[in-house]
C-alpha positions as CSV (number, residue, x, y, z in Angstrom):
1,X,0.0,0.0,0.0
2,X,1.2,3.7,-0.7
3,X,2.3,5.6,1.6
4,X,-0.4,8.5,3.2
5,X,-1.1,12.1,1.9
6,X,-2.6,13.1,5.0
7,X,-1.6,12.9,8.2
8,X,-4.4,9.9,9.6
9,X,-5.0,7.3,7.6
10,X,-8.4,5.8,8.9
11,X,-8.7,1.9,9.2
12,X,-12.4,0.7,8.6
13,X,-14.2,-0.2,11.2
14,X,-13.8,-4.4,11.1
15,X,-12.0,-5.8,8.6
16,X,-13.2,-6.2,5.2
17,X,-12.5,-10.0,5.2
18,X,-13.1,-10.9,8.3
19,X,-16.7,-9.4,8.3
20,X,-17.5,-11.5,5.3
21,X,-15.9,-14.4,7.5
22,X,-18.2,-13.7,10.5
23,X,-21.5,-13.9,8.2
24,X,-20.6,-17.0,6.6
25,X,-20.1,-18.8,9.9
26,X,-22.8,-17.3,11.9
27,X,-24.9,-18.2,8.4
28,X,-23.6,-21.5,8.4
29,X,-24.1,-22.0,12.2
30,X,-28.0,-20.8,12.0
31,X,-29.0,-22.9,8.9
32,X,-27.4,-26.4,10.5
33,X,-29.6,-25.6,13.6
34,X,-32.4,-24.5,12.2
35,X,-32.3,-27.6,9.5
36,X,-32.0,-29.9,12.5
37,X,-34.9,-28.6,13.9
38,X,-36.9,-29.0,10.9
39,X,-35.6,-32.6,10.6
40,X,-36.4,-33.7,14.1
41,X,-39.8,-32.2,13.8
42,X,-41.3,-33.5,9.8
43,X,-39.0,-37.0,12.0
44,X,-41.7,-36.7,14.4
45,X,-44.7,-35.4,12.7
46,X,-44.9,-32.2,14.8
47,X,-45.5,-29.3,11.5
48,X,-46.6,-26.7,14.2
49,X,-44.4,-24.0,16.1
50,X,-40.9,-26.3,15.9
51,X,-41.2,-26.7,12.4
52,X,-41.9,-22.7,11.5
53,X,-39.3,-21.7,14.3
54,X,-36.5,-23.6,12.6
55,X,-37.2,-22.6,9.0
56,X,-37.0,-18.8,10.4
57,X,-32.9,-20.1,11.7
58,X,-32.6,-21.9,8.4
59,X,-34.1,-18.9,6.2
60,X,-32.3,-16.1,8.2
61,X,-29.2,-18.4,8.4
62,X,-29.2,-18.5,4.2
63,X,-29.8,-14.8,4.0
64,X,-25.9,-14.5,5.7
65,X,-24.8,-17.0,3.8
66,X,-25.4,-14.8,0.4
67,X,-24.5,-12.1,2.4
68,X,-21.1,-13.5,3.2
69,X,-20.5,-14.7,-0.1
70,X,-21.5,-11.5,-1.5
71,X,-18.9,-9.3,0.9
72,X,-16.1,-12.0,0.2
73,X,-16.3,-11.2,-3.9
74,X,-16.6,-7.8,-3.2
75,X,-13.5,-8.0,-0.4
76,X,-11.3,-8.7,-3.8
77,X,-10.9,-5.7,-5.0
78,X,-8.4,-2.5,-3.8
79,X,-10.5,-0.9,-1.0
80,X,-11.2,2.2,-0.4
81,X,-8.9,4.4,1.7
82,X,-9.7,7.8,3.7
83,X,-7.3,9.8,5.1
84,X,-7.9,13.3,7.1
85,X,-5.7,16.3,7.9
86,X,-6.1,16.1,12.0
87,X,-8.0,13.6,14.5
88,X,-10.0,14.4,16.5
89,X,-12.8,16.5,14.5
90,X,-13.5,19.9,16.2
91,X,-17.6,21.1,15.9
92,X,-17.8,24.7,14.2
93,X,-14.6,23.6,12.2
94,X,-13.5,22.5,8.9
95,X,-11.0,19.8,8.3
96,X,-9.0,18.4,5.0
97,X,-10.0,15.1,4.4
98,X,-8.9,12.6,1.1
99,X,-10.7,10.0,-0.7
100,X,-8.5,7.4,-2.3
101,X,-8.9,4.5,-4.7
102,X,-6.8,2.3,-6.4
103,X,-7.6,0.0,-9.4
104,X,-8.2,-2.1,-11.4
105,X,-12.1,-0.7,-10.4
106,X,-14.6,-0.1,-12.9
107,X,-16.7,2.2,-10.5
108,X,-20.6,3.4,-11.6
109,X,-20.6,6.1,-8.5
110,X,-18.7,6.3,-5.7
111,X,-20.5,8.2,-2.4
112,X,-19.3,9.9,0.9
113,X,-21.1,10.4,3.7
114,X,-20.6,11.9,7.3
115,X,-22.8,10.1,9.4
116,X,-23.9,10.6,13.2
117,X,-25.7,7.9,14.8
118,X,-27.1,7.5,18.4
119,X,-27.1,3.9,20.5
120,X,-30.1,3.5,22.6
121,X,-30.1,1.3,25.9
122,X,-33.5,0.1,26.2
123,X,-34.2,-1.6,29.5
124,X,-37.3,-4.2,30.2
125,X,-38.0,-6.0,33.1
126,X,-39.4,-9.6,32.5
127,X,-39.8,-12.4,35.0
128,X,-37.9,-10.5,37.5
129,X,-34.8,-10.1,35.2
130,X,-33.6,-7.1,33.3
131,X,-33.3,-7.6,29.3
132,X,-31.9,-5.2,27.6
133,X,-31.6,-4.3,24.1
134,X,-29.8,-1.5,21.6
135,X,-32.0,0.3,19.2
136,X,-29.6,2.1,16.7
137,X,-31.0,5.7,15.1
138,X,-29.2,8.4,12.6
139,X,-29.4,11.8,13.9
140,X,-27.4,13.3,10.5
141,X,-26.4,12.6,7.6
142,X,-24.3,14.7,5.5
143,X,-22.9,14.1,2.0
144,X,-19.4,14.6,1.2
145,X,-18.3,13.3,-1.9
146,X,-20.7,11.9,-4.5
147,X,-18.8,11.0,-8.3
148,X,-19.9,8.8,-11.0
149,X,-18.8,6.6,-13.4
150,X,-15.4,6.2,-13.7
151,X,-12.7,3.1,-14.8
152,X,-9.7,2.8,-12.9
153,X,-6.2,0.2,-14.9
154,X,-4.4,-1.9,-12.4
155,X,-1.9,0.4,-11.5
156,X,-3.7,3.6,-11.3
157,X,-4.7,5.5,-8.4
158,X,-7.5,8.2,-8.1
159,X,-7.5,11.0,-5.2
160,X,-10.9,12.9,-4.1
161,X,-10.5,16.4,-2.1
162,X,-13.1,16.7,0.7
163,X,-13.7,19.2,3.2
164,X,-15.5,18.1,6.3
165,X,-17.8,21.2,8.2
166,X,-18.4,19.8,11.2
167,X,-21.9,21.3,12.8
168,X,-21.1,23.5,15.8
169,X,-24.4,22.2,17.4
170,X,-23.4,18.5,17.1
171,X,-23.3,16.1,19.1
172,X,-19.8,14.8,20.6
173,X,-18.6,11.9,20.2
174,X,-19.1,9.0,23.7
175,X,-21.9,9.1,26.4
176,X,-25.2,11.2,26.0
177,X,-26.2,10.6,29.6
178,X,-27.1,6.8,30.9
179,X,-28.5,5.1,28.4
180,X,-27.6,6.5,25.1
181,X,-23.8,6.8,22.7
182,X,-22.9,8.6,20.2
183,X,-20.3,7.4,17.5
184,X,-19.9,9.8,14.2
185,X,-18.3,7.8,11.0
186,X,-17.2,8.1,7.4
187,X,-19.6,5.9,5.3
188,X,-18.2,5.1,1.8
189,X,-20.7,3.8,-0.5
190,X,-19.5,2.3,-3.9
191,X,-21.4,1.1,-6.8
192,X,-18.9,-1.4,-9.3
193,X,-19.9,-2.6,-12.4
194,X,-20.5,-6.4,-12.7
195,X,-19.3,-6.9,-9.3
196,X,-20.8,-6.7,-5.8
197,X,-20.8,-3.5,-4.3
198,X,-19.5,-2.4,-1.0
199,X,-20.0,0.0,1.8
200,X,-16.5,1.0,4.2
201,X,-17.2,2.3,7.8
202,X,-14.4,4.4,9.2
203,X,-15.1,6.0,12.6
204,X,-14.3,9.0,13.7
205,X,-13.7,10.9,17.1
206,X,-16.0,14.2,17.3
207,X,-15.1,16.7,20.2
């Protein structure tokens, strides 16, 4: 890999491979039990709540599957890098950032986006016991970059300027009081022709 323009070269947020990696075995995982399920109950000639809770694993355990598959061919080619001029972003200012990507790539569009999203603790008591659960909302969405069709040799190398205005109103990055978090990231949305296309997360650090 080249060496950086800017001064913070941002690493997505999991690894490209190793998210396709995770879908394929969780995928895997949920289609084996939920088939089982569906075998001991057609084994038994129970077709009621067994049988329609294991095709849900096996269905939702195929839909990874293809999703895995479809992040692994995608994972193949050069991805996308994003570098910015100083970490962390300051609200009110306006920071330097880069958009880099190498070939061989034949890109329909390629999208930006600065992205703010809130984490949610919701807390219910069942049966005595606390469950909890995390419900995920966007609070902004900004676009930064937004180019279209373009078809990149093996060997070449394409460079974006961005500027990044970060609201002076925002929200900074960490805890928004008990129950809620804030993270702020760098979504990079590509569309590739006759291949799978891809989305990078990079997070960033809002103060």
């Amino acid at each position: 890999m080249r060496g950086s323009v800017l001064a913070h070269r941002l690493e997505r947020a999991q690894p490209w491979r190793a998210q396709a990696g995770c879908a394929l075995a969780i995928g895997l995982f949920l289609s084996l039990f939920g088939g089982g399920i569906c075998w001991l109950s057609i084994r038994n000639d129970d077709y009621g709540l067994p049988l329609i809770v294991g095709g849900g694993f096996a269905l939702v355990g195929v839909v990874l599957i293809f999703s895995g598959i479809h992040q692994r061919i995608a994972s193949t080619v050069a991805e996308t890098i994003f570098e910015l001029d100083t970490q962390p972003l300051g609200r009110g200012r306006s920071h330097t950032a880069l958009v880099l990507q190498d070939g061989p790539l034949d890109l329909q569009s390629l999208r930006a986006n600065l992205v703010c999203l809130v984490y949610i603790t919701q807390r219910v008591r069942r049966e005595g016991r606390e469950e909890k659960s995390v419900l995920t909302k966007q609070l902004w969405d900004t676009n930064l970059l937004d180019v279209g069709a373009i078809d990149l040799r093996a060997g070449e190398r394409q460079q974006w300027d961005v500027v990044i205005d970060v609201p002076r109103d925002a929200k900074p990055t960490g805890e928004d009081g008990e129950d809620r978090r804030i993270e702020w990231r760098i979504e990079i949305w590509g569309r590739v022709r006759r291949r799978p296309d891809f989305m990078h997360p990079f997070i960033v650090h809002v103060e």
